[in-house]
Kinemage of the C-alpha trace (Angstrom):
@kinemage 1
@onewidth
@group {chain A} dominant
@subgroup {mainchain}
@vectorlist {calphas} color= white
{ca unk a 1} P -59.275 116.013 27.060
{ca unk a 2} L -55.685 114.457 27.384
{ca unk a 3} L -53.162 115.479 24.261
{ca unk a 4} L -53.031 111.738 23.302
{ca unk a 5} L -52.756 110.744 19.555
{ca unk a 6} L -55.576 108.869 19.286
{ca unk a 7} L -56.107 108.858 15.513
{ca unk a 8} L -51.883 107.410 15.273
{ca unk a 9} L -52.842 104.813 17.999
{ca unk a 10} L -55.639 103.672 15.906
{ca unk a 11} L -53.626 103.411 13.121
{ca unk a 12} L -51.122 101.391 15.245
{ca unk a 13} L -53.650 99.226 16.433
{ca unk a 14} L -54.743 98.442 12.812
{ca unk a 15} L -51.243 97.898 11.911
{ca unk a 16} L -50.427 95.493 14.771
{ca unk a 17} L -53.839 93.477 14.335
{ca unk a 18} L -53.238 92.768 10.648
{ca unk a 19} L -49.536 91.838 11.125
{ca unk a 20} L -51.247 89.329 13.722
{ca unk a 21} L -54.241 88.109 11.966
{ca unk a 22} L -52.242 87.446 8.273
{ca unk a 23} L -49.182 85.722 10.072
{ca unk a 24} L -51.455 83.587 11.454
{ca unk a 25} L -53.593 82.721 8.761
{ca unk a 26} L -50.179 82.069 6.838
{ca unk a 27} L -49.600 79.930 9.454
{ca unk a 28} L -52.603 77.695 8.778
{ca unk a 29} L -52.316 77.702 4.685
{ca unk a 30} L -48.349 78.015 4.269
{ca unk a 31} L -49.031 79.147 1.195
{ca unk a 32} L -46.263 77.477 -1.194
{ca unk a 33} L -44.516 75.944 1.233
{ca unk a 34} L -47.313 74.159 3.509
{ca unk a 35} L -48.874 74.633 6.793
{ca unk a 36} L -46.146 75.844 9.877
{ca unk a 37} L -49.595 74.823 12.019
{ca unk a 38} L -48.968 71.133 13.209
{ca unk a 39} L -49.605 72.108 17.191
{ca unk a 40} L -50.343 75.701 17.065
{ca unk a 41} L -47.943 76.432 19.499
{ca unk a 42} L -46.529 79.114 17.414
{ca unk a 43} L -49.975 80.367 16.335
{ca unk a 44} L -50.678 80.804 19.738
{ca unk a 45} L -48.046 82.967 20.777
{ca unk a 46} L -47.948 85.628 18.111
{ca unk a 47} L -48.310 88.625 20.397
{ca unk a 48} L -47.829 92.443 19.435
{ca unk a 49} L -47.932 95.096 21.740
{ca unk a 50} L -47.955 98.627 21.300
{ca unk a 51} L -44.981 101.014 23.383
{ca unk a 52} L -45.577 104.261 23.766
{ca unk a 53} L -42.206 106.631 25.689
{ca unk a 54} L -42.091 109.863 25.533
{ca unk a 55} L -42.695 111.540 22.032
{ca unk a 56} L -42.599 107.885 20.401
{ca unk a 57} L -44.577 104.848 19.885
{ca unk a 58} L -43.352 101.814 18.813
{ca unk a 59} L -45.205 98.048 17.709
{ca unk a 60} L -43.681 95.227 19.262
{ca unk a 61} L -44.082 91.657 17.742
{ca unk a 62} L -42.791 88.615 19.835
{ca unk a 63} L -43.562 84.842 18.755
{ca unk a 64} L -41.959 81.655 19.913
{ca unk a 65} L -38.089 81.574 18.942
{ca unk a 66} L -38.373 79.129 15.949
{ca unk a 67} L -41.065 80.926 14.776
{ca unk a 68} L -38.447 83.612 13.445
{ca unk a 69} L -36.360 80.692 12.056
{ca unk a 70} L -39.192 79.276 9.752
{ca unk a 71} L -39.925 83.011 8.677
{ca unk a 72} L -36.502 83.932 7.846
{ca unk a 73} L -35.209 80.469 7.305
{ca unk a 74} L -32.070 78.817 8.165
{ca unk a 75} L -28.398 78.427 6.111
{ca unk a 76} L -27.237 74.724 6.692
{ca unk a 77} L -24.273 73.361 7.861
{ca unk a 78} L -22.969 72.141 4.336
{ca unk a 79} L -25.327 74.449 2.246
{ca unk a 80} L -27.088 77.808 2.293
{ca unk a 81} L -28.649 77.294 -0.789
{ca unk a 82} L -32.175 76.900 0.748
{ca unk a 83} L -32.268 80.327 2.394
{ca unk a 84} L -29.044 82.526 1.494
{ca unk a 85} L -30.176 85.502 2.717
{ca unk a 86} L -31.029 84.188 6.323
{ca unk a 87} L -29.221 85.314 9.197
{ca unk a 88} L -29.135 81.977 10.717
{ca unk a 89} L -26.806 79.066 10.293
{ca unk a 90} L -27.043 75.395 11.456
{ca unk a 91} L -23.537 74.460 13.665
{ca unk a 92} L -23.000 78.506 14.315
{ca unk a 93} L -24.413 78.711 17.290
{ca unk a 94} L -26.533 81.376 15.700
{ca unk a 95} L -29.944 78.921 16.041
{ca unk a 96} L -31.358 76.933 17.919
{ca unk a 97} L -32.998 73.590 17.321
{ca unk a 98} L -29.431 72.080 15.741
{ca unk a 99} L -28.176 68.579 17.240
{ca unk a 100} L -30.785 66.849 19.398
{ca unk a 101} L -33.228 69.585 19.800
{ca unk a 102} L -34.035 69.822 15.930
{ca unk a 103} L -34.133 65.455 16.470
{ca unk a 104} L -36.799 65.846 19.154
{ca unk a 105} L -38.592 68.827 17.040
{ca unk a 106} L -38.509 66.410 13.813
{ca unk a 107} L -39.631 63.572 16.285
{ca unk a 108} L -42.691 65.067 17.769
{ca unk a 109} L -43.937 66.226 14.468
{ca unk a 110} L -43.154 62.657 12.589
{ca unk a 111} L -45.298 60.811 15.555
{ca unk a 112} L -48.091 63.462 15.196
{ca unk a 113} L -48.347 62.954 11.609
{ca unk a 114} L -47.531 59.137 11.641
{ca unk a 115} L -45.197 59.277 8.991
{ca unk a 116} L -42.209 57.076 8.534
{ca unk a 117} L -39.678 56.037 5.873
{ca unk a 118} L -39.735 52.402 4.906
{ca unk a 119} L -36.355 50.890 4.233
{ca unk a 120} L -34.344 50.336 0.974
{ca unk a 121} L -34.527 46.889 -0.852
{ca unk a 122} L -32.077 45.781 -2.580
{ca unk a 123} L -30.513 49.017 -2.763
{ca unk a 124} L -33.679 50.529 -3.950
{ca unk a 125} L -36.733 52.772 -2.353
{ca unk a 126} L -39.756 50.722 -3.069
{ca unk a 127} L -43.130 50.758 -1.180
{ca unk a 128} L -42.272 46.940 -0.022
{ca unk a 129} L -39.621 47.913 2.421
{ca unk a 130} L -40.356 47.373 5.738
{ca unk a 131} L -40.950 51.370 7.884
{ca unk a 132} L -38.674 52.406 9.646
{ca unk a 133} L -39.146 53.398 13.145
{ca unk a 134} L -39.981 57.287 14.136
{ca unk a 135} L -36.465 57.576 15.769
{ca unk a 136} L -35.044 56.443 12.446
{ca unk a 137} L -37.242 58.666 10.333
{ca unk a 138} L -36.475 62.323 12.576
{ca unk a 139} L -32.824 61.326 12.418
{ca unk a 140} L -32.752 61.279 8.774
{ca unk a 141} L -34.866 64.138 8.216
{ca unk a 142} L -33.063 66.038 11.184
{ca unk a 143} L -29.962 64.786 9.347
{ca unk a 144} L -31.328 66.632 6.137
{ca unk a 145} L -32.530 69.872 7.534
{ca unk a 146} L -29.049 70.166 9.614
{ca unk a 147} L -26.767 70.297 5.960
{ca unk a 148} L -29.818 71.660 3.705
{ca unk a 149} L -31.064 74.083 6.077
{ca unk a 150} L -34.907 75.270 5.746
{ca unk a 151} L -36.222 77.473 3.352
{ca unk a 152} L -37.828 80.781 4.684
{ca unk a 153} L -41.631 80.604 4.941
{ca unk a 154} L -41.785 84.550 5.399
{ca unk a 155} L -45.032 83.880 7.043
{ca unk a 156} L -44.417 87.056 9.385
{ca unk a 157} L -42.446 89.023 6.594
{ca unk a 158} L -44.963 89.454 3.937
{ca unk a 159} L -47.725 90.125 6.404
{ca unk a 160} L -45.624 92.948 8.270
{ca unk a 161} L -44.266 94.580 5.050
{ca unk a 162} L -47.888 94.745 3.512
{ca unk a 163} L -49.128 96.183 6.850
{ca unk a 164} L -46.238 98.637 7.091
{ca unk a 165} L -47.351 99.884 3.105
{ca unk a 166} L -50.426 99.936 3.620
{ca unk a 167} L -51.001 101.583 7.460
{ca unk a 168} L -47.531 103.136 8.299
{ca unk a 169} L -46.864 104.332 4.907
{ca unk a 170} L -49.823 105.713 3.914
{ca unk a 171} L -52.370 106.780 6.901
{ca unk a 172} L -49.820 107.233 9.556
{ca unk a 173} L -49.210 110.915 8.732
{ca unk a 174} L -52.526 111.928 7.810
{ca unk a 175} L -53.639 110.438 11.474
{ca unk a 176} L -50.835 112.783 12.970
{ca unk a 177} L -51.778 115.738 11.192
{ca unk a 178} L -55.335 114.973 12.466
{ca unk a 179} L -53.689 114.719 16.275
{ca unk a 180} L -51.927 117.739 15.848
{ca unk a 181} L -55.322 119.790 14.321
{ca unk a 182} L -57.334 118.173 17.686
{ca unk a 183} L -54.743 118.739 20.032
{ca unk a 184} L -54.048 122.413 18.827
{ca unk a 185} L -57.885 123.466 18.506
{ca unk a 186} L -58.316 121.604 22.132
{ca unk a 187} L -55.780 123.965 23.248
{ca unk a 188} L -56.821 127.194 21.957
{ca unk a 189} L -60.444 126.887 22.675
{ca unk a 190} L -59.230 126.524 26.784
{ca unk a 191} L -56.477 129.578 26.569
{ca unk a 192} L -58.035 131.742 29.420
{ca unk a 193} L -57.875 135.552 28.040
């Protein structure tokens, strides 16, 4: 026998999978702020590995980049009102997908979902406008999200501070203690007198 700690890698490993498995079913539902799912691109590349060094073991998450900006959100250019407790900003240079790559993003998802804008008339919105093209449609909406900002979906958040209360806080210390007891009796029963 090895002096692993199985019963804390366990608990890891139940940690990590449910941080996985709710993020992605947030993901699918979004909840109050609708499905993040249009390609499942992001779905797909929720990943979490555990690190173990030394005397320590540690849960790493990675995702696509904009996954962490529709969990946490992003301040816009003119207004953080959407998500002022983000650490991201539109025009800081502190996120990506400002400028043309948030046009192409917008664009992509606008032609997957066939949705356009129809045009004013006479100064008015009215379902007799003519529809604009896609181009027309991301650029406004791109437009939008650039000064608005998004709104955090916390679709990683909640899932990883639920996990955290209910494996790390509460089972991660009773699985060392039973480590410690195996490990110990392992060792004891093999001292050679």
């Amino acid at each position: 026998m090895d002096n692993k700690l199985n019963n804390v890698q366990a608990v890891l490993t139940r940690f990590r999978d449910f941080v996985i498995s709710e993020s992605k079913k947030n993901l699918n539902t979004g909840g109050q702020y609708g499905s993040h799912n249009n390609t499942s691109s992001l779905k797909n590349s929720i990943k979490g590995e555990i690190v173990s060094e030394g005397d320590y073991s540690i849960v790493a998450f990675k995702m696509n980049d904009y996954g962490y900006y529709q969990d946490k959100g992003v301040k816009g250019k003119s207004s953080s009102a959407k998500a002022p407790n983000s650490p991201f900003r539109f025009g800081s240079g502190k996120s990506k997908g400002s400028g043309e790559g948030l046009t192409k993003s917008i664009l992509k998802w606008v032609q997957a979902k066939r949705f356009q804008f129809r045009n004013k008339v006479n100064g008015k919105n009215t379902k007799k406008g003519t529809l604009m093209s896609y181009q027309q449609t991301a650029y406004l909406i791109s437009r939008s999200i650039f000064h608005k900002g998004i709104k955090p979906s916390l679709f990683f958040t909640k899932p990883f501070e639920a996990g955290y209360k209910k494996y790390i806080d509460t089972d991660l210390m009773k699985a060392f203690s039973q480590d410690v007891d195996t490990i110990v009796d392992y060792n004891l029963t093999n001292i050679k007198w």
